[in-house]
N, C-alpha and C positions, 0 to 999 in steps of 0.2 A: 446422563444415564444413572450416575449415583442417587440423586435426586429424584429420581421417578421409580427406583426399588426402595429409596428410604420410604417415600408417600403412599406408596402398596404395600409395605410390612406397616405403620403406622395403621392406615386403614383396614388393615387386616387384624391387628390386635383390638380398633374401635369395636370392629363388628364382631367379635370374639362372643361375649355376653349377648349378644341375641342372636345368636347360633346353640347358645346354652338354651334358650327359654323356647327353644323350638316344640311343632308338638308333631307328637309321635304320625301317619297316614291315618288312623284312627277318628284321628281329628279331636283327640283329649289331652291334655297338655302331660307333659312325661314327669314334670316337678307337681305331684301332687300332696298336700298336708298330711301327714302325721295326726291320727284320727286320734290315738293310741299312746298314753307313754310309756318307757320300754323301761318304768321302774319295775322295780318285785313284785309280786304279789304277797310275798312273806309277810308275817303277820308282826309287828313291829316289838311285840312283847321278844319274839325268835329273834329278832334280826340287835336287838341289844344284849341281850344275852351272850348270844355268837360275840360281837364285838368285846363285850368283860371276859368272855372266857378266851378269846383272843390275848388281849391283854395281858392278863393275868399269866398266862402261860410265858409267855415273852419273858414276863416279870420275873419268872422262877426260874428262864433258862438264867437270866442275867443274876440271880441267886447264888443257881448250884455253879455258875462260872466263877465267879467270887470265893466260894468255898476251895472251887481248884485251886483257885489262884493263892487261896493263903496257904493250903498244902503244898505247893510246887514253890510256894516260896518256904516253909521250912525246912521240907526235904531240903531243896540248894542251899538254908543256911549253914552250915557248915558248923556249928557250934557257937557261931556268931549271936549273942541274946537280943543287940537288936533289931536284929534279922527274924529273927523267933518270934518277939514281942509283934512285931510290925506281922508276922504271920499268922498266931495267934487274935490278933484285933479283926483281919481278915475272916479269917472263920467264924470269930465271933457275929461280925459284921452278917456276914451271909445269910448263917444260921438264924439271927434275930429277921431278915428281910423274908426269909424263907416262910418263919411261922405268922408273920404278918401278911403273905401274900397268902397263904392257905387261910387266916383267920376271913382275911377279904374275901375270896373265893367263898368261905362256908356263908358269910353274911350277905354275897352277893344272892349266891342261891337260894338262899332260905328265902330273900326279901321276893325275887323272880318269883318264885314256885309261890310265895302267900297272894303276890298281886296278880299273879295266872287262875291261881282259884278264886280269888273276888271278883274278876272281871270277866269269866269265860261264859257267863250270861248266852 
């Protein structure tokens, strides 16, 4: 008995995939091709942009976190200097990533917008 519901669940998992490729009463098969790719239509100058101004922003949350971070560490210094100095460096730190990621951002933009007007032919 074991043996003849192993051979019927076996033959049932065989036949599995041509019970997939069946076709519909129609008589046209139900798996039919992808005529169409279901990329963007977006026009590729937008869709890198989007991703640097993506970027970039990220960039700046991770800046102005930095900045916190060196303030909440010399508030809790306690009069500690190298608690301050390490705090100080912090701010420093941020503040330089900060005018660097806006210096990027203007350069980004500027270069977008010049190669938007050369190419909108």
């Amino acid at each position: 008995m074991k043996r003849a519901l192993k051979n019927i669940a076996v033959g049932a998992l065989w036949a599995l995939p041509f019970a997939a490729l069946a076709q519909d009463p129609f008589g046209t098969s139900i798996i039919e091709p992808v005529i169409t790719t279901t990329l963007g239509t977006r026009d590729p100058r937008e869709t890198v942009a989007a991703i640097i101004n993506v970027a970039l922003g990220f960039l700046g949350i991770i800046a102005v976190v930095i900045i916190l971070m060196g303030g909440f560490t010399w508030m809790t210094a306690a009069g500690n200097e190298e608690n301050v100095d390490k705090a100080k460096k912090l701010i420093f730190a941020g503040v330089v990533g900060l005018a660097i990621i806006l210096s990027a951002y203007a350069i980004a933009s500027f270069v977008l917008r010049e190669l938007y007007a050369a190419t909108r032919g």
